[in-house]
LOLUMLO-262832 format. One record per atom (N, C-alpha, C): x, z, y; atom name; residue number from 0. Coordinates in nm, 2 decimals. Each point is the difference from the previous one (the first is absolute). Layout:
N
px/pz/py/atomo/num
X/Z/Y/CA/NUM;
...
END
This chain:
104
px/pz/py/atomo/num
0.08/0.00/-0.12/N/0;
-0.08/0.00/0.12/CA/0;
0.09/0.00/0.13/C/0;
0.12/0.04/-0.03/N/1;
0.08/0.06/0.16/CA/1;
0.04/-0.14/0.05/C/1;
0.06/-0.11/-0.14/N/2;
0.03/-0.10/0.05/CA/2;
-0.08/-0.09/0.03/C/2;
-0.14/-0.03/-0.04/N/3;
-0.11/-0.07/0.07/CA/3;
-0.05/0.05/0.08/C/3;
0.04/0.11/0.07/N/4;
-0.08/0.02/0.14/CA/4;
0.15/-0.03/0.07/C/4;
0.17/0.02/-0.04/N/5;
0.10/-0.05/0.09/CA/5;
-0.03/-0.15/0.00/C/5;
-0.06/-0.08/-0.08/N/6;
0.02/-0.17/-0.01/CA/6;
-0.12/-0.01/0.14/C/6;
-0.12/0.08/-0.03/N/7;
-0.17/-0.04/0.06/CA/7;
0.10/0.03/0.14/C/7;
0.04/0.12/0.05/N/8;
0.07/0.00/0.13/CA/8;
0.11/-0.11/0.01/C/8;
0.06/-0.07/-0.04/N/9;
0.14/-0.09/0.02/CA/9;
-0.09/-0.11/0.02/C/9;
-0.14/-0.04/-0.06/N/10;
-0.03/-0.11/0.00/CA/10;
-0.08/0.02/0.16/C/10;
-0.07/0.07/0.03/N/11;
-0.09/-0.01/0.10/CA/11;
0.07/0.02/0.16/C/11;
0.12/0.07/-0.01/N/12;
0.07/-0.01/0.08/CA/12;
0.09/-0.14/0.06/C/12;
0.06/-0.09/-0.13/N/13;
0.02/-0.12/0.02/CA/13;
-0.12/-0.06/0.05/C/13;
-0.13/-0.01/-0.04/N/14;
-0.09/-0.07/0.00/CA/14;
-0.04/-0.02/0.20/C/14;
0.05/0.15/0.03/N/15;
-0.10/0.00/0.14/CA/15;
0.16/-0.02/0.07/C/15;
0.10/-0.06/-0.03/N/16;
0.17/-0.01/0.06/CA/16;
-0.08/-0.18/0.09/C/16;
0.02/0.07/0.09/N/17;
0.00/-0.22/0.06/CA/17;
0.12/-0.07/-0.01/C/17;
0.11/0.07/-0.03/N/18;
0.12/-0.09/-0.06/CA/18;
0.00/-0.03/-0.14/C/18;
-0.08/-0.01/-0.09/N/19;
0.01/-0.04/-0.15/CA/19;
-0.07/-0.14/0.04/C/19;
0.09/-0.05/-0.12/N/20;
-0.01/-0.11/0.06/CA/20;
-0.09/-0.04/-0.19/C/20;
0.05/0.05/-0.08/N/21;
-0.07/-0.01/-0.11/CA/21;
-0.11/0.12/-0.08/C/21;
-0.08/-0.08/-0.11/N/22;
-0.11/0.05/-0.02/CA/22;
0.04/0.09/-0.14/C/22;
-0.05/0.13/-0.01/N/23;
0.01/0.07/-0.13/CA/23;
-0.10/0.04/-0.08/C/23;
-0.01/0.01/-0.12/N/24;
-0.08/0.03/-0.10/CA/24;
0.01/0.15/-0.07/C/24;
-0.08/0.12/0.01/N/25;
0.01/0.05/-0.10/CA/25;
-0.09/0.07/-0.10/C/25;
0.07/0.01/-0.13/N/26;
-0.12/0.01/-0.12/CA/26;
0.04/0.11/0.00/C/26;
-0.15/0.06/-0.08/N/27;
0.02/0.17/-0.05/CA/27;
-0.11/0.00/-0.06/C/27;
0.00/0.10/-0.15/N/28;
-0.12/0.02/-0.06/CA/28;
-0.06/0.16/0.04/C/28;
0.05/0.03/0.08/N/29;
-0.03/0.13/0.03/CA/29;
-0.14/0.01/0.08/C/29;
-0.13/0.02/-0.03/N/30;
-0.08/0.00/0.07/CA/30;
-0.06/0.06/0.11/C/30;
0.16/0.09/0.02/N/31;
-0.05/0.04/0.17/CA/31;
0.07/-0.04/0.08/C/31;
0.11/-0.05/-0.08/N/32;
0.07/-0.08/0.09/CA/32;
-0.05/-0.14/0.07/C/32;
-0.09/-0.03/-0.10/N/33;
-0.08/-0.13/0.03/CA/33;
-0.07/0.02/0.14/C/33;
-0.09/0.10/-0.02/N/34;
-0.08/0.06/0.05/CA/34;
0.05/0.03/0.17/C/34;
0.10/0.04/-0.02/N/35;
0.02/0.01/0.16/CA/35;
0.09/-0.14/0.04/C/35;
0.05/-0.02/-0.08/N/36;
0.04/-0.14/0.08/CA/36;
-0.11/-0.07/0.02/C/36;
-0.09/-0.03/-0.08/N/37;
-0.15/-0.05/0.08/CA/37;
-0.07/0.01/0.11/C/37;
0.02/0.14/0.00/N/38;
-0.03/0.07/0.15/CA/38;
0.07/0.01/0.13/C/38;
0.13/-0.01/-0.02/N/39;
0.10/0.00/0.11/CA/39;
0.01/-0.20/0.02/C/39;
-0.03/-0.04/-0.08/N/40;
-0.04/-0.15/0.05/CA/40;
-0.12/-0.02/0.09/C/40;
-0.09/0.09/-0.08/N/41;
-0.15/-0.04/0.10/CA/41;
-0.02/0.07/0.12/C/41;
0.13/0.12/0.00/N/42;
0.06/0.03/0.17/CA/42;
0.05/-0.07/0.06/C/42;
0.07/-0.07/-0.04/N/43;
0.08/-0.10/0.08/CA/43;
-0.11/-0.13/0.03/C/43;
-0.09/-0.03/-0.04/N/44;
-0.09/-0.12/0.00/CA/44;
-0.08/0.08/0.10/C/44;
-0.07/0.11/-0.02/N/45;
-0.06/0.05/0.10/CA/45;
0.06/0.03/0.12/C/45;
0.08/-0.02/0.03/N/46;
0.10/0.13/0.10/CA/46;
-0.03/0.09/0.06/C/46;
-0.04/0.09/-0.11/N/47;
-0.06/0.13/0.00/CA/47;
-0.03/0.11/-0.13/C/47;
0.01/0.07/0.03/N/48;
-0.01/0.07/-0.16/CA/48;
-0.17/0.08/-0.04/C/48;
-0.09/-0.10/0.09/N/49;
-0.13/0.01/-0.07/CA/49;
-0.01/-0.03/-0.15/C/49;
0.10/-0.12/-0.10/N/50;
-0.04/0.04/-0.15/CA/50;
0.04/0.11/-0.05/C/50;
0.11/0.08/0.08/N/51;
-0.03/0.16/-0.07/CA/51;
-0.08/0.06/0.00/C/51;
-0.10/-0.03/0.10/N/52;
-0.13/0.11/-0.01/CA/52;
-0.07/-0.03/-0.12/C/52;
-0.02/-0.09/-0.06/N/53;
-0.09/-0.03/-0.15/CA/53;
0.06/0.13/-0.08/C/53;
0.10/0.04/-0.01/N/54;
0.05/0.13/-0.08/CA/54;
-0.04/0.14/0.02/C/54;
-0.07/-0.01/0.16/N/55;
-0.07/0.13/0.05/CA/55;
-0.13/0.01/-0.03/C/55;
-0.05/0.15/-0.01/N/56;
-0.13/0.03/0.01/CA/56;
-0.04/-0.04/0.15/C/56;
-0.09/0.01/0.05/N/57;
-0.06/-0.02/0.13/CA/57;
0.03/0.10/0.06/C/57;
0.03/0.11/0.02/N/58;
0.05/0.13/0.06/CA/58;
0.11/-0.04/0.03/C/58;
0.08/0.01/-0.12/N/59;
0.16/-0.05/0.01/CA/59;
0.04/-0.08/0.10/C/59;
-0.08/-0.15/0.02/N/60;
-0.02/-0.11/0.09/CA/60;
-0.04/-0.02/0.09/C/60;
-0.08/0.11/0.09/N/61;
-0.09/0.02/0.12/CA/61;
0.21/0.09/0.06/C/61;
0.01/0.14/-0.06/N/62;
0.10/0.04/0.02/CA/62;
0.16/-0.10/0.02/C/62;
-0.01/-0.08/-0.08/N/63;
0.13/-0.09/0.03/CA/63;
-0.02/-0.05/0.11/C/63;
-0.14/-0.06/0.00/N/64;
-0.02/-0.10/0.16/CA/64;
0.03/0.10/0.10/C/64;
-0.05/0.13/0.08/N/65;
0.02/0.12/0.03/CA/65;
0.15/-0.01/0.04/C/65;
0.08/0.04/-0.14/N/66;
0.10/0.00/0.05/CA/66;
0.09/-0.14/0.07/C/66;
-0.01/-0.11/-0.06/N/67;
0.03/-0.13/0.06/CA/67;
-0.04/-0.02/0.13/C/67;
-0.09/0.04/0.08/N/68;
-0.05/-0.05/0.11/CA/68;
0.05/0.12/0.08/C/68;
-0.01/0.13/-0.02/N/69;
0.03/0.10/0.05/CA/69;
0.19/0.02/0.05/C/69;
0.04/-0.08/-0.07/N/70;
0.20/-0.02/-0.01/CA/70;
0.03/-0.04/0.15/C/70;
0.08/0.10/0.03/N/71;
0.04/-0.06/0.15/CA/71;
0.15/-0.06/-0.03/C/71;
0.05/-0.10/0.02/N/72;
0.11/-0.09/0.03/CA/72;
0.06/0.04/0.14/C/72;
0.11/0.09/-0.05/N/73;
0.09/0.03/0.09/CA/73;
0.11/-0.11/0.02/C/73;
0.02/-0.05/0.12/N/74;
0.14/-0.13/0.00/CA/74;
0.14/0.12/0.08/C/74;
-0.05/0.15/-0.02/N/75;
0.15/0.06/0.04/CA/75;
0.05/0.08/-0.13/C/75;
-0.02/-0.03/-0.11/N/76;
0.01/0.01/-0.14/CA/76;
0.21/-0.04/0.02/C/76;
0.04/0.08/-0.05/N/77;
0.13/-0.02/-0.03/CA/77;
0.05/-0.14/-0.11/C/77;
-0.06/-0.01/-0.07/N/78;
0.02/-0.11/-0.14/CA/78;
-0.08/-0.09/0.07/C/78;
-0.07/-0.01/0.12/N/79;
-0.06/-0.14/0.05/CA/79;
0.12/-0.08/0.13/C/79;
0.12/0.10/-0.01/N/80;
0.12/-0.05/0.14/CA/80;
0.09/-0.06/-0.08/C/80;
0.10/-0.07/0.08/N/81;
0.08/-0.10/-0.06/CA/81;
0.17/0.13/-0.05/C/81;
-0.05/0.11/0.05/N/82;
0.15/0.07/-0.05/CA/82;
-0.05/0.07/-0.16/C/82;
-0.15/0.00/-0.05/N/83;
0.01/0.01/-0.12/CA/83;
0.04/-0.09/-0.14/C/83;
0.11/0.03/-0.02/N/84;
0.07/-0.16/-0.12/CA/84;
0.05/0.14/-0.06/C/84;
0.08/-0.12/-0.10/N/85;
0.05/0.07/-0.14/CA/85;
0.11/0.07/0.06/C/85;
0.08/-0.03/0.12/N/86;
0.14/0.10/0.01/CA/86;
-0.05/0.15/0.06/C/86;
-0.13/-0.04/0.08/N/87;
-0.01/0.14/0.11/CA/87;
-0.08/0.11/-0.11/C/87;
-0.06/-0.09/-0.13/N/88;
-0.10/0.12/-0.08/CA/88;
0.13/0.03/-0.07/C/88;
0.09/-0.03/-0.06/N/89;
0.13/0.03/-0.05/CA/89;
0.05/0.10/0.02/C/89;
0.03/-0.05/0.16/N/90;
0.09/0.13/0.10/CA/90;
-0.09/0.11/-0.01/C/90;
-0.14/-0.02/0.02/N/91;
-0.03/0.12/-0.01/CA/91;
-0.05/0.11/-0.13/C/91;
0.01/-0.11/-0.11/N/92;
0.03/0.08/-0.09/CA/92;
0.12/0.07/-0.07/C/92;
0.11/-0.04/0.06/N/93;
0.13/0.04/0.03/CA/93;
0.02/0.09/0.04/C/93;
-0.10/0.04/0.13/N/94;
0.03/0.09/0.08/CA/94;
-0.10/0.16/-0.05/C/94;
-0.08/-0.06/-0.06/N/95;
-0.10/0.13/-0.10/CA/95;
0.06/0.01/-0.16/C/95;
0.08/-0.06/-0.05/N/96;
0.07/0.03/-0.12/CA/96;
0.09/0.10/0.09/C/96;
0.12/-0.03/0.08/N/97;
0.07/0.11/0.07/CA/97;
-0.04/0.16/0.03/C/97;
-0.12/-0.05/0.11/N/98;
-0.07/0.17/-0.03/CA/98;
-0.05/0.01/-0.08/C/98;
-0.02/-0.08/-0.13/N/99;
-0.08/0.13/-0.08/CA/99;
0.14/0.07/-0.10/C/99;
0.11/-0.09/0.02/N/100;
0.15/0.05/-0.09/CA/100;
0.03/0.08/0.08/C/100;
0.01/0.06/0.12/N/101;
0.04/0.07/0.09/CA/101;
-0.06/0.16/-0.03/C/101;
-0.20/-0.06/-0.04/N/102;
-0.08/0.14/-0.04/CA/102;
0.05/0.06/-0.13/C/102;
0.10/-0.05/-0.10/N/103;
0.02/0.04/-0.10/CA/103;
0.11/0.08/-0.05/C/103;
END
């Protein structure tokens, strides 16, 4: 299972890349694996994750909309500026491995 949900992620990730320039296939008899690659396709077709609500009760689904609509989109979010990249989350995990070897 670990490796059919690592392939279902490698493939969907290529899939939504606008630099791939080629088309991939993947098989799996696992039927939940099926299962949500079907679904995260009919996300992407939708562009929206209304076919996840078919999995909800109606409660469940009134509450997801709730929360979806209710989400405030901050644009002063730290990981939405151009100094969050792979060297500055690095450094700073560099800099919290240090104190926490310092606490010990």
């Amino acid at each position: 299972m670990t490796w059919d949900l690592f392939l279902v992620d490698r493939y969907l990730k290529n899939w939504v890349d606008p630099k791939k320039k080629r088309e991939e296939i993947l098989f799996s008899q696992d039927i939940v694996v099926k299962e949500l690659l079907r679904t995260a396709i009919s996300v992407q077709y939708a562009e929206g994750i209304d076919p996840f609500f078919n999995y909800l009760r109606e409660s469940q689904y009134l509450r997801c909309k709730e929360l979806l609509n209710s989400a405030s989109f901050r644009e002063d979010r730290v990981y939405l500026g151009k100094a969050w990249n792979p060297e500055y989350r690095a450094d700073l995990i560099r800099k919290l491995e240090h104190e926490l070897g310092a606490l010990t």
